[in-house]
C-alpha positions in Angstrom: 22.6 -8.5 -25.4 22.7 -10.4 -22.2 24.6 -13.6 -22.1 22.3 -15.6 -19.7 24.3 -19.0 -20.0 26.8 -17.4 -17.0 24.3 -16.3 -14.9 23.9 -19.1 -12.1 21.4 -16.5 -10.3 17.6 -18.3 -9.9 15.3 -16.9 -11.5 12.8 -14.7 -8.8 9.5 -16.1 -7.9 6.5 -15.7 -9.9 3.4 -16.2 -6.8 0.2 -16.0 -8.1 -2.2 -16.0 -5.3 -0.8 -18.8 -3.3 2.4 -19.5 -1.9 5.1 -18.1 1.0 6.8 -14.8 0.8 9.7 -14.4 2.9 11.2 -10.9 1.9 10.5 -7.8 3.5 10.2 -5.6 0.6 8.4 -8.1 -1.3 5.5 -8.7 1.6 5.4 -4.7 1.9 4.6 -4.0 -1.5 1.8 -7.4 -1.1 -0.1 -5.7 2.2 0.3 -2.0 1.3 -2.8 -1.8 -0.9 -5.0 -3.3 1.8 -7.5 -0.2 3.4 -9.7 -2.7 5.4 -9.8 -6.1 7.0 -11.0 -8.7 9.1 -8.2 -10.3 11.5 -8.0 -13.2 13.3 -4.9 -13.4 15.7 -3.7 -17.0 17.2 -1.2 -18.2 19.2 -0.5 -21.9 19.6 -3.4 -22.8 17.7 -5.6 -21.0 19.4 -7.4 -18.2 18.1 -6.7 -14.9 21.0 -8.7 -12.4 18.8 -10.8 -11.0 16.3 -12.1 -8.7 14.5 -12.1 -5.5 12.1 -9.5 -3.3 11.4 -8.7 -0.6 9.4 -5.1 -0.7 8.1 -3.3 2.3 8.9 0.5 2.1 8.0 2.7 -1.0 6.7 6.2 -0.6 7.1 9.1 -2.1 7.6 11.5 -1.7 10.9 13.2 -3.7 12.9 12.9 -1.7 16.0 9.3 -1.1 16.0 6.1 -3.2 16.8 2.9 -4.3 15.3 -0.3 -3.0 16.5 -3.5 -3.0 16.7 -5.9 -1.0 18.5 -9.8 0.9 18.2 -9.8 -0.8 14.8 -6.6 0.6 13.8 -3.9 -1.6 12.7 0.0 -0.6 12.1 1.2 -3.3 10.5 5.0 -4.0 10.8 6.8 -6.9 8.0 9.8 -7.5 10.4 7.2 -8.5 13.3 6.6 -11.6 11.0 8.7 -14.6 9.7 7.0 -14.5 6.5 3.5 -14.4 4.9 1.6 -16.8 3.3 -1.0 -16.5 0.6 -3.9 -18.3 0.9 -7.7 -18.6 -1.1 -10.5 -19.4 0.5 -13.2 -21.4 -1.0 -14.6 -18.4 -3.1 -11.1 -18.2 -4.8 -10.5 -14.9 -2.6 -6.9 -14.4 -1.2 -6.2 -13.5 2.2 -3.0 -13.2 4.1 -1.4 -15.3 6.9 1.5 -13.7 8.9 3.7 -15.9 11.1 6.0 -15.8 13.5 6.8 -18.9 15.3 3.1 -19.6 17.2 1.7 -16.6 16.6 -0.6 -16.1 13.0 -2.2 -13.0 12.1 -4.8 -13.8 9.3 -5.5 -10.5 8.0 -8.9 -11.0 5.3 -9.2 -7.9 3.2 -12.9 -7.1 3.5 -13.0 -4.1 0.9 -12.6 -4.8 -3.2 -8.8 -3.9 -3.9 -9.7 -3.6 -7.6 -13.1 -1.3 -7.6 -10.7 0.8 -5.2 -7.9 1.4 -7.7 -10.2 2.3 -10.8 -12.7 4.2 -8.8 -9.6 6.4 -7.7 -8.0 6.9 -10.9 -8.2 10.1 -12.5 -9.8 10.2 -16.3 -7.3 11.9 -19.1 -10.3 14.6 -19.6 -10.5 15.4 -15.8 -6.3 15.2 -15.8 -6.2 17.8 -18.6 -9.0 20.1 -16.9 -7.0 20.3 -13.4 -3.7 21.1 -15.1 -5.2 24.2 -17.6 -7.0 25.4 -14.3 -3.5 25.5 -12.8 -2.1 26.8 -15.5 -4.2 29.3 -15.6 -4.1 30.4 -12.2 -0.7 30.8 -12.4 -0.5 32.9 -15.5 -3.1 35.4 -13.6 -0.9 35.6 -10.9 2.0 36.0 -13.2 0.2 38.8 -14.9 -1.1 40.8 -11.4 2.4 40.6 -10.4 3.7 42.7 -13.3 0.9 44.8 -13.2 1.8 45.4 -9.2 5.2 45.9 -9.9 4.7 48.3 -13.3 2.6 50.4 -10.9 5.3 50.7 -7.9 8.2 52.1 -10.9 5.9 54.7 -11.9 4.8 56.0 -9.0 8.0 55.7 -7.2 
């Protein structure tokens, strides 16, 4: 059993939908599920740029830059101060990252969730791919011996 009257520690936030995220790790996990987006990239106010964007990578290093180019962007968490979650007025969240006057709003433009159950494999169709393998492999266990029974008897 824990003794939690000794533990001074906060507790760690609980951000539903709304609200800022400052660590790394934390903003990774957030924008590593996004595929596409629209983007909208200002500087003092001002919006610079615009437009779609496939996200390629998200990762996190120090040394490294953010970019975005023919539609591809390579999202870096360090290139940002943190990121805030925001809704829109269809109760949709998208994703402001800042760093001192600069904002990239990145709008995720494909369904996260139809994405994640389209892609997940059934049990039935789990089980089928594993007995093919299986399979497979117990042939080739089998041709082997048969391949090397033949080489001791006629060597």
């Amino acid at each position: 059993m824990i003794d939690r009257s000794s533990d001074t520690r906060m507790p760690a936030p609980c951000i539903i939908e709304t609200g800022i995220i400052v660590n790394k790790r934390d903003m990774l996990r957030l924008l590593g599920d996004l595929n596409q987006v629209r983007y909208i990239y200002v500087e003092d106010g001002q919006p610079c740029n615009r437009g779609d964007a496939y996200v390629v990578d998200v990762f996190a290093d120090p040394h490294q830059s953010t970019m975005l180019a023919n539609h591809a962007l390579y999202l870096n968490v360090y290139s940002f101060d943190y990121l805030e979650l925001k809704q829109n007025s269809r109760s949709r969240t998208y994703f402001d990252l800042v760093q001192e006057n600069r904002q990239l709003r990145l709008i995720p433009t494909d369904p996260l969730l139809s994405n994640r159950v389209s892609s997940d494999l059934s049990d039935d169709t789990i089980e089928s791919v594993l007995a093919q393998v299986i399979s497979a492999k117990l042939d080739a266990q089998i041709d082997d011996e048969i391949d090397f029974d033949d080489e001791e008897t006629t060597g």
